[in-house]
C-alpha positions in Angstrom: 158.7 30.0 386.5 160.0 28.9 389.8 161.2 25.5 390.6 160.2 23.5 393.6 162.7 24.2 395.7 162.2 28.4 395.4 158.4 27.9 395.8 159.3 26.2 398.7 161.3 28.8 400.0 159.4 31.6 399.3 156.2 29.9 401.2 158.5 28.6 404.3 159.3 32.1 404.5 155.8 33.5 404.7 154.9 31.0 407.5 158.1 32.0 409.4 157.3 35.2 409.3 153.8 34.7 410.8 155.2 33.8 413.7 158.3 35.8 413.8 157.3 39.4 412.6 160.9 40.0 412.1 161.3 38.1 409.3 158.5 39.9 407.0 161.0 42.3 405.5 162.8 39.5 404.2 159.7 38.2 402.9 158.7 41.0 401.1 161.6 41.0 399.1 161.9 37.3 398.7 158.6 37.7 396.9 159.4 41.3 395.0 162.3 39.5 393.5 159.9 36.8 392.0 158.1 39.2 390.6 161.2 41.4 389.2 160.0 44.3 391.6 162.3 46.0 393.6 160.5 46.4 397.1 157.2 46.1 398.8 154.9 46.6 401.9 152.1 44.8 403.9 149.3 46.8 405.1 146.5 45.8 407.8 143.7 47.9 407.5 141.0 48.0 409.5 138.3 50.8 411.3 141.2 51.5 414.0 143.5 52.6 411.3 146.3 51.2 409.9 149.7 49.2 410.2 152.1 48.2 407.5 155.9 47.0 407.5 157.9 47.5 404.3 161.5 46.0 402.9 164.6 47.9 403.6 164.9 48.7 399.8 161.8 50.3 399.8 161.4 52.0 403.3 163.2 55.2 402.3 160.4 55.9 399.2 157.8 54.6 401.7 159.1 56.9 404.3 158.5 59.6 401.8 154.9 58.5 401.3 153.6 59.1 404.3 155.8 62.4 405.3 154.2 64.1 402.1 150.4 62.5 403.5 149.9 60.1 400.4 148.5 57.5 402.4 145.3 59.8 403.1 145.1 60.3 399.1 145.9 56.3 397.9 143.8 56.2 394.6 145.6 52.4 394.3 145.0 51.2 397.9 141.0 52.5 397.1 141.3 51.2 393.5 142.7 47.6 394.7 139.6 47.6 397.3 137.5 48.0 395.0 138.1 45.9 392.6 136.9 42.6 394.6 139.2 40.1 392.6 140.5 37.0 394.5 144.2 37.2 392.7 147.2 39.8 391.9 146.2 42.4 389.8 148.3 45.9 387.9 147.7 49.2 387.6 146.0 48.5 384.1 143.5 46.8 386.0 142.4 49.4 388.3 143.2 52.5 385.8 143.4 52.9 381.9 146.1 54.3 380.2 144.5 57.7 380.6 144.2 57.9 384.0 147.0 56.7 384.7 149.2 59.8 382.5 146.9 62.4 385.1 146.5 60.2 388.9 148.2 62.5 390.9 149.4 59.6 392.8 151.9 58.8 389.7 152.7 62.0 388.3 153.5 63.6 392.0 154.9 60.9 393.8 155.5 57.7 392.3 156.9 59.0 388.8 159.2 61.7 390.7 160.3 58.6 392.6 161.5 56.6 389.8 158.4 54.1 390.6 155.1 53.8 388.5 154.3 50.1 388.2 153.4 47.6 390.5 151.1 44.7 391.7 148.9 44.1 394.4 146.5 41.7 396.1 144.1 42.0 399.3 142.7 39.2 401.9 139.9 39.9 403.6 140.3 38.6 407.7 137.7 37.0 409.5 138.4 40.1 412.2 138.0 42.6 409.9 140.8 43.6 409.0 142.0 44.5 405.1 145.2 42.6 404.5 147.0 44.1 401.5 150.0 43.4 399.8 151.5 45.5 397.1 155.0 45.3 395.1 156.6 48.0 393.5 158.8 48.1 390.1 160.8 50.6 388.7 159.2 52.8 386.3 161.8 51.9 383.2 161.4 48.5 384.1 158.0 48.8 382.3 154.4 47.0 383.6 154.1 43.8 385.6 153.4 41.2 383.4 150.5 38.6 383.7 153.4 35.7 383.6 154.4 37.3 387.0 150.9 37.7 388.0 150.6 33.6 387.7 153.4 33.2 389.8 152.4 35.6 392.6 148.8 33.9 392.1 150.6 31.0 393.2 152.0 32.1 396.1 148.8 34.2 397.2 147.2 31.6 398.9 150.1 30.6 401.5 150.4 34.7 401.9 146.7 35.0 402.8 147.0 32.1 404.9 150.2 33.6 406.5 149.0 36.6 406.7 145.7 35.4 408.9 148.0 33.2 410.7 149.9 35.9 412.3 146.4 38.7 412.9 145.3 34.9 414.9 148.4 34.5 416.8 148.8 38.3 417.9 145.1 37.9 419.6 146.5 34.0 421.5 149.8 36.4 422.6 147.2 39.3 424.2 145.1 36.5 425.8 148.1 34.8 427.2 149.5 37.8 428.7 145.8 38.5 430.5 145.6 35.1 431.6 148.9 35.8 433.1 147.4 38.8 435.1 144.8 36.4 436.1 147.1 33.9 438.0 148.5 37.0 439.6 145.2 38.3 440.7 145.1 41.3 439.0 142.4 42.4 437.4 143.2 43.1 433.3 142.2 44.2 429.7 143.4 45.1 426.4 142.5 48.5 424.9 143.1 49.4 421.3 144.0 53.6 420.1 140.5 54.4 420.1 139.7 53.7 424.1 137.5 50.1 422.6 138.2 46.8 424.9 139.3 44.0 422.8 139.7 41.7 425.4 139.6 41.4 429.6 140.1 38.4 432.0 137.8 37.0 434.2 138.4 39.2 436.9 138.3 42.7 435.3 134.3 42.2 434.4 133.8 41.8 438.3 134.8 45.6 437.8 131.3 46.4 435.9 129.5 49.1 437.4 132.4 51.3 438.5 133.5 50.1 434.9 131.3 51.2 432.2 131.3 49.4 428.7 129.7 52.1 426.2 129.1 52.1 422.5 131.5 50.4 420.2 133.4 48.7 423.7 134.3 52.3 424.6 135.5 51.9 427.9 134.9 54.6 430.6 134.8 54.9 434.8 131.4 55.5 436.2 133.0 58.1 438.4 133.0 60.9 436.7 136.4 63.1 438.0 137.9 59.4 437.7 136.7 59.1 434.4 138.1 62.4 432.6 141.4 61.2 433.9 141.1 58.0 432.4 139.6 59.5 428.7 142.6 62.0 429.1 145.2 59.6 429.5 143.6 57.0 426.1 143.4 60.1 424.4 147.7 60.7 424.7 148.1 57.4 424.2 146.2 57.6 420.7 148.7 60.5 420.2 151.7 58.2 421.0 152.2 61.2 424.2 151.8 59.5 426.8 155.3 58.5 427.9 154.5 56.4 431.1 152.1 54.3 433.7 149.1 56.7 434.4 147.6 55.5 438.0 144.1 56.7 438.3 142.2 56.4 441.9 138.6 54.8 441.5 136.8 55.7 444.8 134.3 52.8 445.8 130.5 52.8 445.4 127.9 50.8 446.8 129.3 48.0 448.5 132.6 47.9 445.8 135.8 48.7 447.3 137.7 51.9 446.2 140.6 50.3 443.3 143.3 51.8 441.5 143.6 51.6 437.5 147.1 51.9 435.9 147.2 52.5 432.2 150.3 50.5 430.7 151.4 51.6 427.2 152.3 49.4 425.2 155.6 49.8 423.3 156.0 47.2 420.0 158.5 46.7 417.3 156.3 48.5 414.4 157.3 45.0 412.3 154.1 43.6 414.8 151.8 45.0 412.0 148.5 42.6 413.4 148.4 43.9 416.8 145.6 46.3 417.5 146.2 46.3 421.6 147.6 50.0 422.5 147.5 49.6 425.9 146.5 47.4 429.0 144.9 48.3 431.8 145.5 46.6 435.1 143.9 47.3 438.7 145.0 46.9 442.3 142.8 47.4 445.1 143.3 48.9 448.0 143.6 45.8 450.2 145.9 44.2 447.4 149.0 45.5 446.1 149.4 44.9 442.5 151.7 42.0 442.0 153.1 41.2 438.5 156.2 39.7 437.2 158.9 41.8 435.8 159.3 39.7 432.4 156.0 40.0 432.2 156.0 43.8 432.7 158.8 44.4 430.0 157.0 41.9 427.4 154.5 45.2 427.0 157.6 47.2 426.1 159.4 44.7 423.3 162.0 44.0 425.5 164.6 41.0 424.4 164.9 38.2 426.9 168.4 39.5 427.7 166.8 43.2 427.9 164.7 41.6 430.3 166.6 40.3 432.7 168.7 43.9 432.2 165.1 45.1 433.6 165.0 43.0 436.6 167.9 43.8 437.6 167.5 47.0 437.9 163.6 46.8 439.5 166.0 44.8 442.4 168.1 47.7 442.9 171.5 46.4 441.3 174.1 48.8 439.7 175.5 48.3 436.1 178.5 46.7 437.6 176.4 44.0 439.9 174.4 43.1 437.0 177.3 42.7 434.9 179.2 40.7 437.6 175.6 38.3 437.8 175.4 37.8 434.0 179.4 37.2 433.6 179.8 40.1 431.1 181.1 43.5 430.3 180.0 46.2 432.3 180.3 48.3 429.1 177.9 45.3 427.9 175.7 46.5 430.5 175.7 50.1 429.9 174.5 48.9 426.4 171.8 47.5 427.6 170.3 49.3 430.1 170.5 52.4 427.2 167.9 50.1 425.1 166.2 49.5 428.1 165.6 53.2 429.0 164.8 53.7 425.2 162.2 51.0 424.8 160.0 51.9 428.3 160.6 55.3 426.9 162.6 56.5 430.9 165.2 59.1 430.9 167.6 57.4 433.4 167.6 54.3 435.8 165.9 56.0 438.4 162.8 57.3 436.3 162.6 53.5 435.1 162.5 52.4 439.0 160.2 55.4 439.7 158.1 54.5 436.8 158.2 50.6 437.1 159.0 49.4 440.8 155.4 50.4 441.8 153.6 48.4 439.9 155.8 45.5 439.7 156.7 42.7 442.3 
């Protein structure tokens, strides 16, 4: 069993890593080690598909998983649904001894893999979403035992909790960062991969009528030509294509001014496994050019707070060598930098990032 001081540990860990999604690697195998496993993952699964993050000892296997399209075909993941208990439960749980010697899942994957036992649990979210967590154990290692089932059952609750936690404080981030639009004037919202608006400020729903809300928050233009262009450019973003801002023309109606609607991809670390927002879209009008902070512009494309600034620097025109001489480093440092930079927002070179960027950013 584990003393005090490792529970502690192991549940501080969970916590921290609701708020710093970095940290659930280490998580996972804080808690596979408990359990004498020798990796796992974290899934979040909801209608809009699904996100997971995995420990480093595991990611390769994982890796393999979904390559060879297991994830389509998960008799476990289905199993563990079904099965509606609150705690950790095993593979003799969800299959008998039978079933388990023919599961295609075993014999052609996890078997081959050296893998074959394991434990799971799933929380149910208040938005939906199926939170599952699974550990994996070598197959000559033999089955999870119900002692480490108690402990894990021990440790669920905080996980659940933590696991909550962080699907609640990805939705504050996405509301922050459309309040921040708001103070700018801009009207904003938050689209997820299937074209549905999770959230918009204040502002963007004086848009309705030239912007159409349709079944399941599908969001469309009520111009037509407009409208194609807009569908077009959701549906490459659902395919991870499209690479850049997409600025689509809305010509006025009625008595609404004409507006312009740019479609901002939004590039994550894939540890954010709560998110659901795949893009924002933000409009200027004719009579107002779109004004938005540069930090505020690279938080949409995981940028570091030194990243960032790289960022500005480069919306203001400077050279590697006037940044470096601003920020009293390297101007190999620099080159560094900017290379993450131009990887992140997905640009070929400094100018495609300015040609890309500067327009829509103060």
């Amino acid at each position: 069993m584990l003393d005090a001081d490792e529970f502690g540990d192991a549940v501080a860990m969970l916590y921290e890593a609701a708020a710093v999604p970095e940290v659930w690697p280490t998580a996972i195998a804080r808690l596979a080690q408990i359990a004498g496993c020798t990796g796992g993952l974290l899934f979040a699964h909801s209608n809009l598909g699904t996100n997971w993050v995995t420990c480093k000892e595991f990611e390769p296997v994982f890796n393999r998983f979904m390559e060879q399209g297991w994830m389509n075909r998960n008799s476990r993941m289905a199993g563990l649904l079904a099965h509606g208990g609150t705690g950790f439960i095993t593979d003799y749980d969800i299959f008998s001894e039978e079933e388990l010697e023919t599961a295609p899942m075993y014999t052609d994957f996890l078997r081959p893999e050296g893998y074959g036992w394991g434990t799971a649990t799933h929380v149910r979210a208040s938005s939906g979403e199926n939170i599952v967590f699974t550990l994996e154990r070598k197959l000559e290692l033999g089955p999870v035992s119900r002692r480490e089932v108690e402990v894990l059952d021990g440790i669920r609750p905080h996980l659940a909790r933590a696991a909550v936690l962080a699907s609640k404080l990805q939705m504050q981030r996405a509301q922050a960062s459309l309040a921040s639009f708001e103070q700018a004037g801009s009207p904003a919202a938050l689209i997820d991969a299937r074209g549905g608006v999770l959230a918009t400020n204040s502002s963007f729903e004086t848009l309705f009528g030239q912007v159409v809300i349709r079944a399941r928050d599908k969001i469309a233009l009520d111009d037509d030509q407009a409208n194609a262009l807009l569908q077009k450019a959701l549906s490459e973003l659902a395919q991870d294509r499209l690479g850049d801002t997409r600025s689509i023309a809305v010509p006025n109606r009625d008595d609404r001014p004409a507006f312009i609607i740019h479609v901002l991809p939004i590039r994550r670390q894939a540890l954010d496994i709560f998110s659901r927002a795949q893009a924002m879209l933000v409009v200027s009008t004719a009579d107002r050019s779109l004004r938005i902070e540069a930090s505020l512009l690279c938080e949409l494309y995981d940028l570091t707070r030194t990243e960032a600034a790289i960022a500005n620097g480069m919306l203001a025109g400077q050279t590697a060598d006037e940044i470096a001489v601003s920020r009293t480093v390297s101007r190999e440092t620099v080159r560094s930098q900017i290379k993450s930079v131009l990887a992140k927002t997905g640009c070929r070179s400094q100018v495609d990032f300015i040609r890309r960027l500067a327009s829509i950013s103060a």
